[in-house]
N, C-alpha and C positions, 0 to 999 in steps of 0.2 A: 303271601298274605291271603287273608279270605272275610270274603262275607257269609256270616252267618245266619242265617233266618227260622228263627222258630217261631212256629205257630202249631194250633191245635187243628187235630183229623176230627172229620163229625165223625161223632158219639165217642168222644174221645172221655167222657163222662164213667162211658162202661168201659173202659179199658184202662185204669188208672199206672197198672204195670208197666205199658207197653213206654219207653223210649219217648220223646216228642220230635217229631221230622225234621228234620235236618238237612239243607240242602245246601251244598258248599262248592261256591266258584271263586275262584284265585285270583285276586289282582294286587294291587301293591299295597292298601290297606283294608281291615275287615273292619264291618260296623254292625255289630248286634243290634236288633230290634228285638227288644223285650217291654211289653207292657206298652207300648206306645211309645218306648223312651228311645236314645237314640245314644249310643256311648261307641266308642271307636276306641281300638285293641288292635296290639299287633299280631302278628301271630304267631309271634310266642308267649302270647297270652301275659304282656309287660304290662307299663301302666297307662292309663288314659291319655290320651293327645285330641288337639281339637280337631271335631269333625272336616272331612275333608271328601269334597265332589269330587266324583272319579271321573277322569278324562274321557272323552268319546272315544270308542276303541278305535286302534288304527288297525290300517289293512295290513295282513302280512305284506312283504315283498319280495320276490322268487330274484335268486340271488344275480342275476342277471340286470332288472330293475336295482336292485340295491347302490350295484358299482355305479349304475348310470345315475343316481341321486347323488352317490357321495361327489361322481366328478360337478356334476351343476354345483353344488355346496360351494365345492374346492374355486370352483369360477365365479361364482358370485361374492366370491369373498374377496377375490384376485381383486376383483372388478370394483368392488367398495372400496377397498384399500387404495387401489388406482385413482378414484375420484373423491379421494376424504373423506369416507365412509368410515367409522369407527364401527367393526363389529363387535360382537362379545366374544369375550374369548381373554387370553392372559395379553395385557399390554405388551407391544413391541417399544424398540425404536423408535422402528417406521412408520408406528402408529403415535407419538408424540408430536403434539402441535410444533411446528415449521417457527423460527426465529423470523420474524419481520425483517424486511430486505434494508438495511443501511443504507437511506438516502446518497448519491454522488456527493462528492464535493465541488460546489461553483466553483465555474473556469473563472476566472478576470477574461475581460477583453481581448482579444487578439489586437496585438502590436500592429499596427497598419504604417508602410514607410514613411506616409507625411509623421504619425506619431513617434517614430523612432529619431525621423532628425528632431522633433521638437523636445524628443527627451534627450538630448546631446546638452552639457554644459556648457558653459561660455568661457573666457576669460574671467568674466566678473563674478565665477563663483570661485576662483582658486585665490590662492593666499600668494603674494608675492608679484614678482614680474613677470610674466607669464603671456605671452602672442600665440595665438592662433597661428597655427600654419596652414598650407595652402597642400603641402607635398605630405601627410603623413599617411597617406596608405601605400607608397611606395617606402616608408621607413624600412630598414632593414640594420644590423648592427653583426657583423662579420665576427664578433666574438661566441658570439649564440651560436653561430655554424659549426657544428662538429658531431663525430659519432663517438657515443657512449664507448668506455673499455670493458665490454662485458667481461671478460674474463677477470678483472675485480671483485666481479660480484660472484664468483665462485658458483656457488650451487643458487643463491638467488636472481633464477633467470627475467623470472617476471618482478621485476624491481627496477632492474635494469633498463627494462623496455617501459616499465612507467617514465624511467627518468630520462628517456630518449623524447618521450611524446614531451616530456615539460620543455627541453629545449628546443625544439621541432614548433611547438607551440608558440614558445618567446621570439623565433625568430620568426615564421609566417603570421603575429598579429593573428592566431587559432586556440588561445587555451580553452574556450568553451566548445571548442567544434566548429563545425559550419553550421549557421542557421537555417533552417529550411522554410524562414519565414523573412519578416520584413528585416532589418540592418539598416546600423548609418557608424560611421566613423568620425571621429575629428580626434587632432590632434594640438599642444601645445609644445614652444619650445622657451628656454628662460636660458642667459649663459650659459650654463655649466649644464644643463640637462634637457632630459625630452618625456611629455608624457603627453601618452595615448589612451586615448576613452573610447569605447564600443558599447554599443547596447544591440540586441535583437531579440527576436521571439524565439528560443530553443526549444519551447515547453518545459512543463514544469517536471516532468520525469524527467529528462535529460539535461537538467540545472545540477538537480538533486543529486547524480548521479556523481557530475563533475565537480560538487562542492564538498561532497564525502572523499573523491578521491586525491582534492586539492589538500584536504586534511592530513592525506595520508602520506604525503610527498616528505615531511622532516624525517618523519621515520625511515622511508623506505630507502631516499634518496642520502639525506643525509650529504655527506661528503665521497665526491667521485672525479673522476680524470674522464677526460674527452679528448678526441686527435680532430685538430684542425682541417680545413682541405690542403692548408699548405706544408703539414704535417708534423704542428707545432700542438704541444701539450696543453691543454687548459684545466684548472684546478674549479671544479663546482661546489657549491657548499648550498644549501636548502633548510633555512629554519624558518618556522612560524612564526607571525608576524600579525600585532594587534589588531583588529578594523572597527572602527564605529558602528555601534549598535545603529543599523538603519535596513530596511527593508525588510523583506521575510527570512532570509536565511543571508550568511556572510562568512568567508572566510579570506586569509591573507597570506603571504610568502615574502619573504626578504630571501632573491638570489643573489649571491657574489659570484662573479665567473673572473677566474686570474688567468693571464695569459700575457701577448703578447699583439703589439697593434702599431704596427710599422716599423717593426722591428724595435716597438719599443715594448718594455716590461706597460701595464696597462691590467686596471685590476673596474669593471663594470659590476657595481650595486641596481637592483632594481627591486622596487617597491612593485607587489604586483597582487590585487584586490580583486576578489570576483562578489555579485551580488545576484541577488536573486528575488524577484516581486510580482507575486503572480506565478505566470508563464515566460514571463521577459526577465530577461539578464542584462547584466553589464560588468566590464572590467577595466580596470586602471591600470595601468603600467607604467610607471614614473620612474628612472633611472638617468646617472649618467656615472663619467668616468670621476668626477668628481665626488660621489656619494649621493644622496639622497637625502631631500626637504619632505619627509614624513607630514609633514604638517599639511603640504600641497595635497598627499594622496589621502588624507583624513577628510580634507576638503571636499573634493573630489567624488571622493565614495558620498559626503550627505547629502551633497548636491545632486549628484547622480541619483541616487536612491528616492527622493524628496522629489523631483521631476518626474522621474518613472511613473511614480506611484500616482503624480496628478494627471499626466497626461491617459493614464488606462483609465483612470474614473474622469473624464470627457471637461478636462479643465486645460488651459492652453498656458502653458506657462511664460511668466514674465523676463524680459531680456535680464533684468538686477537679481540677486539671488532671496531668499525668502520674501516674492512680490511673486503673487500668482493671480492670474483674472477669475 
């Protein structure tokens, strides 16, 4: 592009022939001065555009200078980017605004021992005849004792070993694990059966953990053989089992274990309920050789769930069942 300037030479009066001076320096657009007017032209002599100030010239840069501008450029831009600087330039990614950080989710309370035994039920929350015992953490039931026949389970190795933990579990009074916090046990016995309630603090990742894989026990377990220590067969079977809608998350299992018990034929049902409120758990295990009073462990589970829940929000619950201070 150019600017162009015309004007008249004195005594340009006598010289009407000669050309009018012309003096042409290049820059990116040309603006004729004619008459005092002011009109702006490309230089390809197109059509008019609005006038426009031409930038202060820059200084060359010997190509040495050049490279050491473009790296400062190159870092300063690094460096905005680094600190939320939005340069210009074509949007990135990385240059899109950051999603707001999703607040945690409130813990509940940690389970403290005095709160663990005050969330233990009583007698007077189960349905039927039902004592308090004095011995149930030494409970143990010799028909739970046995190793899984993997070789049943063919190529499902890990099924098998689920179903070793379910009976490892039933008989060490363990299906949530070991607690790594507070605990309390009690148990009940009525003629014909025995049932044992636990609650402690496992947290809530490792509740969640063991009530997804409590789920997954009908399916994987299903129906399987176990060898006694005395090296008498036992017949398992693992179906799903209703639980009352109570606390944060809930699930159930009805196991049958067929075998033998004193050299008698002898067939163990057990009702066996896990819950979860908060960060603290609890479980029911209600069985005997007689079958199972379902109604005991429906019991059991809202009373459980319904103390849990008031003793972690700082309420002390009452000896009689729906009576809380």
């Amino acid at each position: 592009m150019s600017i162009r300037v015309h004007g008249s030479v004195k005594g340009a009066s006598t010289l009407r022939s000669s050309p009018p001076l012309t003096r042409t320096v290049r820059l990116r657009w040309s603006v004729g001065v004619r008459g005092g007017g002011v009109e702006g032209r490309t230089a390809s002599g197109g059509g008019s555009r609005e006038p426009s100030v031409p930038s202060r010239a820059r200084p060359r840069l010997g190509p040495g200078r050049r490279a050491a501008a473009g790296r400062g450029c190159l870092l300063g831009r690094r460096r905005g980017l680094r600190h939320g600087v939005h340069l210009a330039g074509p949007r990135r990614v990385r240059d899109l605004p950051r999603r707001r950080a999703v607040p945690r989710r409130l813990r509940h309370p940690a389970l403290t021992r005095a709160g663990a035994k005050a969330a233990l039920i009583t007698s007077a929350d189960l349905e039927g005849d039902w004592t308090q015992a004095n011995d149930a953490a030494s409970w143990r039931d010799r028909l739970l004792l046995g190793k899984v026949d993997i070789a049943a389970f063919r190529k499902a190795k890990a099924a098998a070993a689920d179903c070793q933990k379910l009976l490892d579990g039933l008989y060490s009074d363990s299906l949530l694990g070991r607690t790594p916090g507070a605990s309390a046990l009690t148990g009940f016995t009525d003629p014909q059966a025995r049932l044992l309630y636990q609650v402690g603090d496992y947290g809530q990742d490792s509740l969640t953990k063991s009530l997804d894989w409590f789920r997954s026990l009908p399916q994987k377990c299903d129906q399987f053989t176990a060898t006694g220590s005395d090296g008498g067969k036992r017949t398992v079977q693992v179906v799903a089992a209703p639980v009352p809608t109570a606390g944060d998350d809930r699930a159930g299992l009805t196991v049958t274990v067929k075998g033998t018990a004193d050299g008698q034929p002898a067939t163990l049902t057990t009702d066996v309920a896990a819950l979860r409120v908060g960060a603290a758990g609890a479980t029911v295990s209600n069985g005997g050789l007689s079958g199972v009073d379902r109604t005991s462990t429906e019991a059991a589970v809202r009373a459980g769930a319904q103390r849990l829940k008031d003793v972690l929000a700082g309420k002390t619950p009452a000896p009689n069942p729906s009576e809380f201070d």
